[in-house]
PDB file of N, CA, C and O in Angstrom:
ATOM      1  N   UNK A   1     -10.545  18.694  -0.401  1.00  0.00           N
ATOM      2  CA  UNK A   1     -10.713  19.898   0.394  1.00  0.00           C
ATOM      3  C   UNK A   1      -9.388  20.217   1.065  1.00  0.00           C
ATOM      4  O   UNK A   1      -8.529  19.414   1.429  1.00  0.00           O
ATOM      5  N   UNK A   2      -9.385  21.302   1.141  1.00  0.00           N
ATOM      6  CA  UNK A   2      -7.716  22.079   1.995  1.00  0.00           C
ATOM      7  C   UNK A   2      -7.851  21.905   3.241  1.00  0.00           C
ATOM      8  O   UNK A   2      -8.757  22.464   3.859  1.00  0.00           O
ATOM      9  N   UNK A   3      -7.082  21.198   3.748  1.00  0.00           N
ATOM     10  CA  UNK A   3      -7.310  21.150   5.295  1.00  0.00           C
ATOM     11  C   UNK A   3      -7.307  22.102   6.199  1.00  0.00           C
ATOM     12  O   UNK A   3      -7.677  21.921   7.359  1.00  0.00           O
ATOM     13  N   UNK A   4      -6.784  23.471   5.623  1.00  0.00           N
ATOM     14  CA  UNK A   4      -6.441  24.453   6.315  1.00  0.00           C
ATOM     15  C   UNK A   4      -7.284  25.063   7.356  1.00  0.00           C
ATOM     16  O   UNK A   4      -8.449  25.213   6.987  1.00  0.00           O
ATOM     17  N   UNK A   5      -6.996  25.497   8.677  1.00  0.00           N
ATOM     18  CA  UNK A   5      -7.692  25.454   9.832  1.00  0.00           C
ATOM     19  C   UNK A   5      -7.106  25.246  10.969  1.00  0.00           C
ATOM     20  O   UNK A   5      -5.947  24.845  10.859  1.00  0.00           O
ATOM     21  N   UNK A   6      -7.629  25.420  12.369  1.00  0.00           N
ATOM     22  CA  UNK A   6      -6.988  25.368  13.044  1.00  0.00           C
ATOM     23  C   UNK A   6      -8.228  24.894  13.969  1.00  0.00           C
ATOM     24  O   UNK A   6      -9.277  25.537  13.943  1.00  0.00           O
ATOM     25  N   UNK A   7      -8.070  23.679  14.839  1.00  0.00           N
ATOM     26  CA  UNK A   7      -8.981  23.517  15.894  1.00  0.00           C
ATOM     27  C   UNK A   7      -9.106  24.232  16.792  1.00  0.00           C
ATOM     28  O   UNK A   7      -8.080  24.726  17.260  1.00  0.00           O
ATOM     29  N   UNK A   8     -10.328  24.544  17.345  1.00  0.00           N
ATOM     30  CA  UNK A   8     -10.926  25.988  17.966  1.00  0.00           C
ATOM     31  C   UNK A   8     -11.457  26.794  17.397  1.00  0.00           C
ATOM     32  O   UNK A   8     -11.907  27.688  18.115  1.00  0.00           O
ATOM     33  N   UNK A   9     -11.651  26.908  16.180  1.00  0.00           N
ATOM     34  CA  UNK A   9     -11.897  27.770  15.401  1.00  0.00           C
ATOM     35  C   UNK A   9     -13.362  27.804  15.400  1.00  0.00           C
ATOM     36  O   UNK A   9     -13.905  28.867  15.100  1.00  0.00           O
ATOM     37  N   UNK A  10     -14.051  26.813  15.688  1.00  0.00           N
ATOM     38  CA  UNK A  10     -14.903  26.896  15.573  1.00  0.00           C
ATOM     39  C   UNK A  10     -16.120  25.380  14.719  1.00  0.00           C
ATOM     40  O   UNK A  10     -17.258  25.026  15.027  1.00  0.00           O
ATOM     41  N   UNK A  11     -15.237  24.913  13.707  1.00  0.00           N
ATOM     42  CA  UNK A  11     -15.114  23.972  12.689  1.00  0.00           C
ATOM     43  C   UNK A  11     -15.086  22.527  13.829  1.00  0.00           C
ATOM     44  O   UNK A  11     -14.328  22.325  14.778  1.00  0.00           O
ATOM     45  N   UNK A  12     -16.148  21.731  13.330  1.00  0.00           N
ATOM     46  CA  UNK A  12     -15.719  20.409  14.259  1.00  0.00           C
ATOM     47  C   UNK A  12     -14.672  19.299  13.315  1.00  0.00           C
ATOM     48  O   UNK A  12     -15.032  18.658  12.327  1.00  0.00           O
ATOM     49  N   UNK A  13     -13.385  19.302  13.907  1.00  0.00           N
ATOM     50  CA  UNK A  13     -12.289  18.354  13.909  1.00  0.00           C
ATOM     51  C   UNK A  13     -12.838  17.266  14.253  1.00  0.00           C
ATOM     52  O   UNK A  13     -13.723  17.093  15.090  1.00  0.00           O
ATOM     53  N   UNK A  14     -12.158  16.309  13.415  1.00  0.00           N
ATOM     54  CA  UNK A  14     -12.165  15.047  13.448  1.00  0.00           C
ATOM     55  C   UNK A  14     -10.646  14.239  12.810  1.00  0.00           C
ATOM     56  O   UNK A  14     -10.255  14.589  11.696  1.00  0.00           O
ATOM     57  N   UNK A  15      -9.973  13.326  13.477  1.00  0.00           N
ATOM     58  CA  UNK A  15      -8.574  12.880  13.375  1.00  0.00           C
ATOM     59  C   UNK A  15      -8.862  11.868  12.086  1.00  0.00           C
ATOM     60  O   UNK A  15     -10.000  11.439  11.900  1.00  0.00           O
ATOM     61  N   UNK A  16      -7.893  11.558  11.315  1.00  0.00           N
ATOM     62  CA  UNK A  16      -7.774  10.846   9.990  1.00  0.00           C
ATOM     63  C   UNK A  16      -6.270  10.132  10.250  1.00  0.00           C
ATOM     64  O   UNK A  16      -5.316  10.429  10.970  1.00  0.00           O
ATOM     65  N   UNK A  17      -6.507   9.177   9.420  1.00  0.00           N
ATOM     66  CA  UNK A  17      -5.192   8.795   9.115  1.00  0.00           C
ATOM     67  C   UNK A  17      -4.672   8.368   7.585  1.00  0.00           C
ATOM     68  O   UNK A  17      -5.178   7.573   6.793  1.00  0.00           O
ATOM     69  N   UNK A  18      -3.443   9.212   7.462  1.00  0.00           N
ATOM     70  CA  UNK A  18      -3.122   9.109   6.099  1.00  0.00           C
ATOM     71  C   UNK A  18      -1.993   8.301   6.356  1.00  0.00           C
ATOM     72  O   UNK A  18      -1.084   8.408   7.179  1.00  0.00           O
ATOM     73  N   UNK A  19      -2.394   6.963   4.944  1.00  0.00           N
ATOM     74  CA  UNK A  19      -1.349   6.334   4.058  1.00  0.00           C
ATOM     75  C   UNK A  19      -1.184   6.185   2.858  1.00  0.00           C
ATOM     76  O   UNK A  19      -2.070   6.442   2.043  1.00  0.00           O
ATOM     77  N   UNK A  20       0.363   5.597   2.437  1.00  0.00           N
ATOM     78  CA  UNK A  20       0.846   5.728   1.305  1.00  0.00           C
ATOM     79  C   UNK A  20       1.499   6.953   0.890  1.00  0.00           C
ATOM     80  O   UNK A  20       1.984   7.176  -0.219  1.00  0.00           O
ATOM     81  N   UNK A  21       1.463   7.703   1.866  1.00  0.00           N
ATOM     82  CA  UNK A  21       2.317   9.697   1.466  1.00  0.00           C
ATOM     83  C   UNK A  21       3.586   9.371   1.241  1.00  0.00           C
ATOM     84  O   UNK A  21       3.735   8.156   1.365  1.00  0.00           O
ATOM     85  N   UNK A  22       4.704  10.013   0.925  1.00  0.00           N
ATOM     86  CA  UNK A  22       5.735  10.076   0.758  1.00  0.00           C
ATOM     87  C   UNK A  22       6.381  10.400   2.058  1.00  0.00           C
ATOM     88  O   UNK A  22       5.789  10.949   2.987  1.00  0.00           O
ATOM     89  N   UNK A  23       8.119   9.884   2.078  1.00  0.00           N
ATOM     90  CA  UNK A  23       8.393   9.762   2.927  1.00  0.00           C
ATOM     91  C   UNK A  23       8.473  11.446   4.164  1.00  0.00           C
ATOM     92  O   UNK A  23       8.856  12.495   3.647  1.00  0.00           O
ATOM     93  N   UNK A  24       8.150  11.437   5.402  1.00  0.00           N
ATOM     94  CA  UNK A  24       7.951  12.864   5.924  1.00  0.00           C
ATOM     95  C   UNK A  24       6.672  13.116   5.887  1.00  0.00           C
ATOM     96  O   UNK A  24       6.396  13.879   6.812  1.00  0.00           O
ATOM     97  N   UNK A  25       5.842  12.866   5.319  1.00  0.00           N
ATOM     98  CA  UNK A  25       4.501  13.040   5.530  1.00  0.00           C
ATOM     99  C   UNK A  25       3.723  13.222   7.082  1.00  0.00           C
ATOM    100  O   UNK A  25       4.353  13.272   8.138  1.00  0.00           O
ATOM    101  N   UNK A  26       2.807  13.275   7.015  1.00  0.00           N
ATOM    102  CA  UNK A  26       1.826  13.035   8.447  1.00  0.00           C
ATOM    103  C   UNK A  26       1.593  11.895   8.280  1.00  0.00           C
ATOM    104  O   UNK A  26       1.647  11.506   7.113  1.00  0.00           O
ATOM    105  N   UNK A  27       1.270  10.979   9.270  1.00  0.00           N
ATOM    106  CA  UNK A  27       0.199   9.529   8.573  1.00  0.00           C
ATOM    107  C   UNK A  27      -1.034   9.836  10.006  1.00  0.00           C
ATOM    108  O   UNK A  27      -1.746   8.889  10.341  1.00  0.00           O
ATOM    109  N   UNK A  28      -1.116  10.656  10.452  1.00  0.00           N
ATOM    110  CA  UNK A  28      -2.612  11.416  11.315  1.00  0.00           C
ATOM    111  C   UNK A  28      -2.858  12.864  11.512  1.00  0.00           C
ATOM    112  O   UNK A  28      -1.947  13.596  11.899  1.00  0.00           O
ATOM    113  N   UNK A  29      -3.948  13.272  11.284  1.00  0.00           N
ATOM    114  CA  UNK A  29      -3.877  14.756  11.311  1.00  0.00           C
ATOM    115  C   UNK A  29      -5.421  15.255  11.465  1.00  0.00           C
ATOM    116  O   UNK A  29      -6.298  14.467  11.112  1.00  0.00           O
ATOM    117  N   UNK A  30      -5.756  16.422  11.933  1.00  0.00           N
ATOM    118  CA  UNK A  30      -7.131  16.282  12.470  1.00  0.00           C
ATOM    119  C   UNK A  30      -7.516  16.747  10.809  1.00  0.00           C
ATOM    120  O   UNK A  30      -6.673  16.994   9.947  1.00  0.00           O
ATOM    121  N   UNK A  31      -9.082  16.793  10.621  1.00  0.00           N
ATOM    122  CA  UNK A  31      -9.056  17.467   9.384  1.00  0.00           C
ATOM    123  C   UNK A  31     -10.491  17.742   9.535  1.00  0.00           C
ATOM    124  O   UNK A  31     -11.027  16.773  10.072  1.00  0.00           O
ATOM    125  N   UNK A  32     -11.795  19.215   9.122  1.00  0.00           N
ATOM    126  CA  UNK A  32     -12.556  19.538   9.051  1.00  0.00           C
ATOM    127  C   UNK A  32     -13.826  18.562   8.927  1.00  0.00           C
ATOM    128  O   UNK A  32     -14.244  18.847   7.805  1.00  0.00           O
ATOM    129  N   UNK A  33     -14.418  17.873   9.288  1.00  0.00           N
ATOM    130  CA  UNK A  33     -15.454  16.832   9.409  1.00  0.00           C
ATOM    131  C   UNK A  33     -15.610  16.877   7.904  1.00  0.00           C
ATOM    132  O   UNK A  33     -15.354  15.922   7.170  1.00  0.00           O
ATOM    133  N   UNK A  34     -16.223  18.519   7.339  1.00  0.00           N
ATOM    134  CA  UNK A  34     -16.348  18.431   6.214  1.00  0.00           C
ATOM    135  C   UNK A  34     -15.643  17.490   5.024  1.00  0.00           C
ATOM    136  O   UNK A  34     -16.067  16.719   4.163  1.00  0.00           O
ATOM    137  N   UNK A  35     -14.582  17.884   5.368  1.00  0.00           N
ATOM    138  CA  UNK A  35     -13.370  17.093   4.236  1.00  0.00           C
ATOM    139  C   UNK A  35     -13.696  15.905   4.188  1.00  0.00           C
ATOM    140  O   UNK A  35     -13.766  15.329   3.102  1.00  0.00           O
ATOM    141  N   UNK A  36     -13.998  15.205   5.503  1.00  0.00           N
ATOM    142  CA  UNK A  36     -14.103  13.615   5.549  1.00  0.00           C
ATOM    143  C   UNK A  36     -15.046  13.264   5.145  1.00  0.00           C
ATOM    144  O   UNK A  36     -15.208  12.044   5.147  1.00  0.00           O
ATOM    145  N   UNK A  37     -16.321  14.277   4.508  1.00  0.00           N
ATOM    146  CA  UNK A  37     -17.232  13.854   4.066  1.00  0.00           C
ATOM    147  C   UNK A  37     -16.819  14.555   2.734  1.00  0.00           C
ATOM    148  O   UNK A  37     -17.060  13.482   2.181  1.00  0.00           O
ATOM    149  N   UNK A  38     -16.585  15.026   2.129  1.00  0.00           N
ATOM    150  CA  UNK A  38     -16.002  15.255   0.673  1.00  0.00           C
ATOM    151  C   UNK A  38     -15.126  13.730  -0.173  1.00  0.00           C
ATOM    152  O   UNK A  38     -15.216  13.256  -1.306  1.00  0.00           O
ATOM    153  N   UNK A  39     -14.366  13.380   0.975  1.00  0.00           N
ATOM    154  CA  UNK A  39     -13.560  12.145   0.741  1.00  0.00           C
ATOM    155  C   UNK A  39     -12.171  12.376  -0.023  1.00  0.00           C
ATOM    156  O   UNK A  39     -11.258  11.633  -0.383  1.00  0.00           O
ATOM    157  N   UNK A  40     -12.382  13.476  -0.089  1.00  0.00           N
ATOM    158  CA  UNK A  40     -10.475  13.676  -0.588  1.00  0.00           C
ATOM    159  C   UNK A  40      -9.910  14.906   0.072  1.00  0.00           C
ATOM    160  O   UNK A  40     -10.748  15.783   0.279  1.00  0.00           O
ATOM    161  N   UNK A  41      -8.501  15.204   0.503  1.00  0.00           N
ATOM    162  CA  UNK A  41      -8.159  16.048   1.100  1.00  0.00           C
ATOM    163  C   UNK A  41      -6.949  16.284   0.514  1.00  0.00           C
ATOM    164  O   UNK A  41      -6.465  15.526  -0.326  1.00  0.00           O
ATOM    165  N   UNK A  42      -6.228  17.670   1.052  1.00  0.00           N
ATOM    166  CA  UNK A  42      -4.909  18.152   0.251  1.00  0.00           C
ATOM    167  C   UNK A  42      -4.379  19.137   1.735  1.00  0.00           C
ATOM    168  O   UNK A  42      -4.841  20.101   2.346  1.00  0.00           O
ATOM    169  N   UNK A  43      -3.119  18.223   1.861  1.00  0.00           N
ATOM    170  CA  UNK A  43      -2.463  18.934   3.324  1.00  0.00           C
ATOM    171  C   UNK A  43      -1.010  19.049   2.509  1.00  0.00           C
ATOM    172  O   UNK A  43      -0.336  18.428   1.687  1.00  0.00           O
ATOM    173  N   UNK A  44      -0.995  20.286   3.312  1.00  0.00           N
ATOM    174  CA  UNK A  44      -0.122  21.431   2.751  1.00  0.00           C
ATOM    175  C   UNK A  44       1.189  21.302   3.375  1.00  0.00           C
ATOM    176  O   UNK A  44       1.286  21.627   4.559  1.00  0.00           O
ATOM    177  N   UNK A  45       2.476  20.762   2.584  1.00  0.00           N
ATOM    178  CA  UNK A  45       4.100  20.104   3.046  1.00  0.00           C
ATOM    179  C   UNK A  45       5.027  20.784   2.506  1.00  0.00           C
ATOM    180  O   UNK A  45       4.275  21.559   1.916  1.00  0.00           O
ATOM    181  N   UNK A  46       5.588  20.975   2.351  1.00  0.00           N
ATOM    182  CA  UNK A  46       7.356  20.981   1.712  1.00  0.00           C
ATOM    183  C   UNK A  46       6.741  22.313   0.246  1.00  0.00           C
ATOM    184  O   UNK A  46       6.925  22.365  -0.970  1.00  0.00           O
ATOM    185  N   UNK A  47       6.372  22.739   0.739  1.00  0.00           N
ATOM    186  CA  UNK A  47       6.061  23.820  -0.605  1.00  0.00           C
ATOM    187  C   UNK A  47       5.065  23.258  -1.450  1.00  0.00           C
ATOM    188  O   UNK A  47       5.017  23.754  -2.575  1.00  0.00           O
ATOM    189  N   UNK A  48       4.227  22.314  -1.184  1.00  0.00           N
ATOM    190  CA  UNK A  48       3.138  21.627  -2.291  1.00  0.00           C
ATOM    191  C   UNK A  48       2.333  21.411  -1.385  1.00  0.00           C
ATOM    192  O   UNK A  48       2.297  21.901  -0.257  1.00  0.00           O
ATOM    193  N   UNK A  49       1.110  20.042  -2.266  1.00  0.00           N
ATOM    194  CA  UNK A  49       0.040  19.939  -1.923  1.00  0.00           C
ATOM    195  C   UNK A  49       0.264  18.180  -1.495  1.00  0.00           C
ATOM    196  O   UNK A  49       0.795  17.538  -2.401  1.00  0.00           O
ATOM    197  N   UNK A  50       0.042  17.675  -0.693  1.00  0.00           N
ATOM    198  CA  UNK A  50      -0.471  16.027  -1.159  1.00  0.00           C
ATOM    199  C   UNK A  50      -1.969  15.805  -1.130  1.00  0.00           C
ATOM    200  O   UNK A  50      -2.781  16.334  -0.371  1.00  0.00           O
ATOM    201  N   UNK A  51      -2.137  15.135  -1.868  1.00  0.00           N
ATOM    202  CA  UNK A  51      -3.515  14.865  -2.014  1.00  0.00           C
ATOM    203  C   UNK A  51      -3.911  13.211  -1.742  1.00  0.00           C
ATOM    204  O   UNK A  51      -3.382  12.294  -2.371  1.00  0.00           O
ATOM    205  N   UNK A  52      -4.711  13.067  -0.921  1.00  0.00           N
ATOM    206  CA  UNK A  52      -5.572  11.878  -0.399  1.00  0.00           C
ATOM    207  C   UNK A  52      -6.903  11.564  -1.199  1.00  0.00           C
ATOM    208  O   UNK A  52      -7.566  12.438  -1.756  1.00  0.00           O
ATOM    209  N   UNK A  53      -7.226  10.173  -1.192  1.00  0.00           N
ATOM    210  CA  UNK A  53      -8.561   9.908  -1.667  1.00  0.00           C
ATOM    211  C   UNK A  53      -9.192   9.395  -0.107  1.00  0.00           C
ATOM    212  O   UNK A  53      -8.622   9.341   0.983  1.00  0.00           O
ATOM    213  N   UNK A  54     -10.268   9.132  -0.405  1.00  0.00           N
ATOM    214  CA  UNK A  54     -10.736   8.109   1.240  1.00  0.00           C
ATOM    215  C   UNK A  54     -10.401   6.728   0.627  1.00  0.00           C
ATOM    216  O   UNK A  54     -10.399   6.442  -0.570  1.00  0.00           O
ATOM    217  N   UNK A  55     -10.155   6.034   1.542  1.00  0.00           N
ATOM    218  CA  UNK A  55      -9.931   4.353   1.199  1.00  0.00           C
ATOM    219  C   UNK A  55     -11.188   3.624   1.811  1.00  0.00           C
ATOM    220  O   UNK A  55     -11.752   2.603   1.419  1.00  0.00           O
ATOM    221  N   UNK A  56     -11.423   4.317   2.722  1.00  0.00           N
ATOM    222  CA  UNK A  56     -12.772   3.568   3.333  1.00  0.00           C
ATOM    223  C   UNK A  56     -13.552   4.212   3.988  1.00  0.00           C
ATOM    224  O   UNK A  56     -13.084   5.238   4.481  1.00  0.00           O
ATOM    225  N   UNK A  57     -15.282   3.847   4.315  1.00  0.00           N
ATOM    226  CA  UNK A  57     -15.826   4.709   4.888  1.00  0.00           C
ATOM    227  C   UNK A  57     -16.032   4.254   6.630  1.00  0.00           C
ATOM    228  O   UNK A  57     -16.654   4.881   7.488  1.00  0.00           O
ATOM    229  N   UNK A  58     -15.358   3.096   6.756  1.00  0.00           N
ATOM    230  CA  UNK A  58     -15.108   2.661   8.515  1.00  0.00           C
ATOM    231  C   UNK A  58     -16.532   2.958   9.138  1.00  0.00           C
ATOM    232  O   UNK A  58     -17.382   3.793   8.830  1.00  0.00           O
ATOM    233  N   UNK A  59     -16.497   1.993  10.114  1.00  0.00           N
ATOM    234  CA  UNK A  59     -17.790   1.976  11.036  1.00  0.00           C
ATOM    235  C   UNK A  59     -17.632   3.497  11.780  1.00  0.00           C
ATOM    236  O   UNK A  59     -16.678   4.274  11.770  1.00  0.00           O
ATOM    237  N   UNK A  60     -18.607   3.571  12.256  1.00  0.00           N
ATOM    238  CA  UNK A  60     -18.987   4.707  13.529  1.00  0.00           C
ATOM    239  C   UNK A  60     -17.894   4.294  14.450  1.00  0.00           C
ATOM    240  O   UNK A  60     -17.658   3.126  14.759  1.00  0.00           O
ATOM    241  N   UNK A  61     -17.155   5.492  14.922  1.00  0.00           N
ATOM    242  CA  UNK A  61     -16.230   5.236  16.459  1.00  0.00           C
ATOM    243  C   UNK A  61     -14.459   4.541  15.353  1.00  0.00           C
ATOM    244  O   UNK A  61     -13.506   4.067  15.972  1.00  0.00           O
ATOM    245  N   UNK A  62     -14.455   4.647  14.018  1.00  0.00           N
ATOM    246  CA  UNK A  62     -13.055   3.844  13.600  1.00  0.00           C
ATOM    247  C   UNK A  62     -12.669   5.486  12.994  1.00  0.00           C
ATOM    248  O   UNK A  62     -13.473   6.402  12.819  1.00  0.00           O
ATOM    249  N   UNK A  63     -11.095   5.501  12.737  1.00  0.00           N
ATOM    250  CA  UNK A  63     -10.549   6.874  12.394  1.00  0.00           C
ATOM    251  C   UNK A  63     -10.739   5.897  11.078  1.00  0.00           C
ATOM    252  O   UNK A  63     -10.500   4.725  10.787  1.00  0.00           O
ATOM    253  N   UNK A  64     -11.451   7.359  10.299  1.00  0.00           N
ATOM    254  CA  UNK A  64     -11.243   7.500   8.548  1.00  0.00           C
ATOM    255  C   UNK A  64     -10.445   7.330   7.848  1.00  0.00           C
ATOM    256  O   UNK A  64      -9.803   8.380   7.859  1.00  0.00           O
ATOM    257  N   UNK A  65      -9.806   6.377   6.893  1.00  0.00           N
ATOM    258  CA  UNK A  65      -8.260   6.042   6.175  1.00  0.00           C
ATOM    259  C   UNK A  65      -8.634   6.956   5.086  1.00  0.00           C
ATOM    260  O   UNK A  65      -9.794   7.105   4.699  1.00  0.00           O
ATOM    261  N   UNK A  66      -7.316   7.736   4.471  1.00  0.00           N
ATOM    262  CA  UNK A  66      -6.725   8.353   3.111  1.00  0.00           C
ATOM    263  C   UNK A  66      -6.097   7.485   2.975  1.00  0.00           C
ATOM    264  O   UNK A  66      -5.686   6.634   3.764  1.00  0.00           O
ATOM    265  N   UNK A  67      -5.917   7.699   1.491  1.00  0.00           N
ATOM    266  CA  UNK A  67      -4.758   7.105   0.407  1.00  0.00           C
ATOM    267  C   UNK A  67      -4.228   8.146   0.280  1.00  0.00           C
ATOM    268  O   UNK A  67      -4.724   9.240   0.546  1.00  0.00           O
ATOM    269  N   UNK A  68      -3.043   7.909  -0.184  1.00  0.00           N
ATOM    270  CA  UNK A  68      -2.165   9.389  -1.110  1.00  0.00           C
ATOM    271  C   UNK A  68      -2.197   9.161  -2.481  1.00  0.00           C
ATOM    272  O   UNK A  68      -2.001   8.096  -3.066  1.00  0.00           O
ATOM    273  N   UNK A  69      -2.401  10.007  -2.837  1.00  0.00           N
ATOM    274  CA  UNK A  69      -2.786   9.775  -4.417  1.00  0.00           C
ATOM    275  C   UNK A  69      -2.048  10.467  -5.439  1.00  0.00           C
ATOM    276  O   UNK A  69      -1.899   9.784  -6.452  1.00  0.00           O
ATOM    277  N   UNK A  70      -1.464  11.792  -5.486  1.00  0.00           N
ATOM    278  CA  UNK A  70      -0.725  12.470  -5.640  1.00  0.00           C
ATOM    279  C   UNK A  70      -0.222  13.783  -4.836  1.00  0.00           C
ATOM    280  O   UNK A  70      -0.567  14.190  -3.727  1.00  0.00           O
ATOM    281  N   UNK A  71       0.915  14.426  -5.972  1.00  0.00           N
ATOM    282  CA  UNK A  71       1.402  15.551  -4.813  1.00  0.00           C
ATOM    283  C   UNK A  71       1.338  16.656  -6.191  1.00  0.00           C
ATOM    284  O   UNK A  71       1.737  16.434  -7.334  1.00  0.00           O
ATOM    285  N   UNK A  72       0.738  17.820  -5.680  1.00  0.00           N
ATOM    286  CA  UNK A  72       1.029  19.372  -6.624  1.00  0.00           C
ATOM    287  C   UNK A  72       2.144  20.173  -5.760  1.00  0.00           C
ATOM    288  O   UNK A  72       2.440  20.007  -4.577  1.00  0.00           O
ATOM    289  N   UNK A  73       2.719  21.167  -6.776  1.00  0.00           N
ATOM    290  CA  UNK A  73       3.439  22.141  -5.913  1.00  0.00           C
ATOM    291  C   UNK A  73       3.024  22.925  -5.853  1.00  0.00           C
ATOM    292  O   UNK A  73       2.169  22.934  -6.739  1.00  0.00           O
ATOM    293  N   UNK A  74       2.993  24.483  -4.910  1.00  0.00           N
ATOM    294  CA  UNK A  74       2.268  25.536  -5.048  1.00  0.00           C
ATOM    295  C   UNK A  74       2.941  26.797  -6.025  1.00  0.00           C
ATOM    296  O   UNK A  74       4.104  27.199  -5.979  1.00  0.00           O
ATOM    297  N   UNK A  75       1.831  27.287  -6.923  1.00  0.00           N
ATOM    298  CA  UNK A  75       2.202  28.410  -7.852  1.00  0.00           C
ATOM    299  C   UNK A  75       3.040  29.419  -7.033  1.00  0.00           C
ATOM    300  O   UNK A  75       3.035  29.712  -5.838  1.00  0.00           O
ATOM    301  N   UNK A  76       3.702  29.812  -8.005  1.00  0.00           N
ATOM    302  CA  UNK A  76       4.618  31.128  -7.470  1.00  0.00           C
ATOM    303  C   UNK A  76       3.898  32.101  -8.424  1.00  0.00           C
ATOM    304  O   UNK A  76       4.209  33.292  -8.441  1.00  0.00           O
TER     305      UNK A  76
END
């Protein structure tokens, strides 16, 4: 899922933490509850996409881990 959004919006946020991204990356970022229940996400960098898998589904009350899994660039 695209993380795209902005807290306040309306959408309940929830914080993640991404590893394994390339160097410059985020390694925390809030992301749409939804997404975290989809289990893969794609946050938008340097003119592309990176894309996360979930690594784990963590107890109640633990922040959600991504993997990085790959990176797309965006069409022109």
């Amino acid at each position: 899922m695209d993380i795209s959004g902005e807290p306040g919006s309306g959408a309940e946020f929830v914080d993640v933490e991404l590893v394994g991204g390339p160097s410059g990356a985020p390694t925390r970022v809030a992301v749409p509850a939804s997404a975290v229940a989809d289990g893969k996400l794609k946050v938008q960098r340097s003119g592309g996409y990176d894309h996360y898998e979930r690594a784990q589904s963590g107890d109640r009350g633990q922040v959600p881990v991504f993997t990085w899994s790959t990176r797309t660039k965006i069409a022109e």
